[in-house]
N, C-alpha and C positions, 0 to 999 in steps of 0.2 A: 571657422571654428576656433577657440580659444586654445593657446598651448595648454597642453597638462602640465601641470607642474610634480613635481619628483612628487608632496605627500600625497596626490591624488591617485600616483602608479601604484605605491608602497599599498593602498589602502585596497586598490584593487585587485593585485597581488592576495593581498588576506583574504579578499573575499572568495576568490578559487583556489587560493592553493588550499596545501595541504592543513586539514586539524585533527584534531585530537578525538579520541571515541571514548565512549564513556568508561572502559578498561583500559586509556592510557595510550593507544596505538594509535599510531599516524593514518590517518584515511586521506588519500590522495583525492584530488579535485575528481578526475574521469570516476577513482571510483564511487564518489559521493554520487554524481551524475550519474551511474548506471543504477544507482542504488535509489536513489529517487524515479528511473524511468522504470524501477520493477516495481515499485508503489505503485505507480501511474497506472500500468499496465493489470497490478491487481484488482485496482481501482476498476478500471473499467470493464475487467469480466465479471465481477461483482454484477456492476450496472448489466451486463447485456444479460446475465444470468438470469437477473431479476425483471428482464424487458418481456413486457406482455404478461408478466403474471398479474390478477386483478388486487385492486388494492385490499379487498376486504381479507386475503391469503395471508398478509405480510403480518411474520412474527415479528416478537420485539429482538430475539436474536440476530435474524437476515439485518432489522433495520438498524443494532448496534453496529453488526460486523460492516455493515455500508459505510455506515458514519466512522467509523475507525478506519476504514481505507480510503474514505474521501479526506478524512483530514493527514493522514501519513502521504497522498499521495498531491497535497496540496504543502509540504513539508511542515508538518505540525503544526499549519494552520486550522481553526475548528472550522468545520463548515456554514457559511454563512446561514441566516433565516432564510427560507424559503427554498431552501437549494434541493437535490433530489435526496440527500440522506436528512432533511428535517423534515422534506413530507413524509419520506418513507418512517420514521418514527412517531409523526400525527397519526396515519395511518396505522403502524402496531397498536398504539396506545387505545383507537378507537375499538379495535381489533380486541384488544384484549377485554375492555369493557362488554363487549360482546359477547366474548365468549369465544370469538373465533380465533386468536391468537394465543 
C-alpha cells in the first residue's frame, strides 16, 4: 500500500470530523453518524410498515413519506429508478387514477 501523504489525512480529517449545521453549530462526526443511523432506521420501519400491504392500497402520501426517508436515509441522495420508494410512487400514482388512492 502506498504511503498517505499529509494532504490526503487533512482531507480525510474533513471528511469526519467535525461541520457546520445549517444554524451555524458544530456537529461532530459520531453525531452526524448517529444522526444518519436514525434516517436509516426510519427508513426502514417505514419499509416494514408498508411490507405486505397490497400495492393497489398505496397512497401518494405513504409513497412521498417513503421516498423522503429513503433519500434522507441514503444522506440526501434521491432514490434511484426502480428502487422501493419509485415503485412505491408508480404504484400511488396508478392508485390514484383509479380511484383508490
Amino acid at each position: 500500500m502506498p504511503p498517505m501523504d499529509e494532504s490526503h489525512e487533512h482531507h480525510v480529517f474533513h471528511a469526519v470530523g467535525p461541520r457546520e449545521t445549517y444554524d451555524g453549530r458544530t456537529d461532530s462526526a459520531p453525531a452526524a453518524a448517529q444522526s444518519l443511523h436514525q434516517k436509516q432506521q426510519n427508513y426502514l420501519d417505514k419499509v416494514v410498515d408498508m411490507t405486505g400491504k397490497p400495492m393497489s392500497e398505496i397512497t401518494k402520501e405513504e409513497a412521498q413519506d417513503l421516498y423522503k426517508k429513503e433519500s434522507r436515509a441514503r444522506a440526501g441522495v434521491p432514490p434511484k429508478r426502480g428502487s422501493l420508494s419509485d415503485q412505491a410512487q408508480e404504484a400511488a400514482k396508478m392508485n390514484e387514477k383509479k380511484g383508490n388512492g
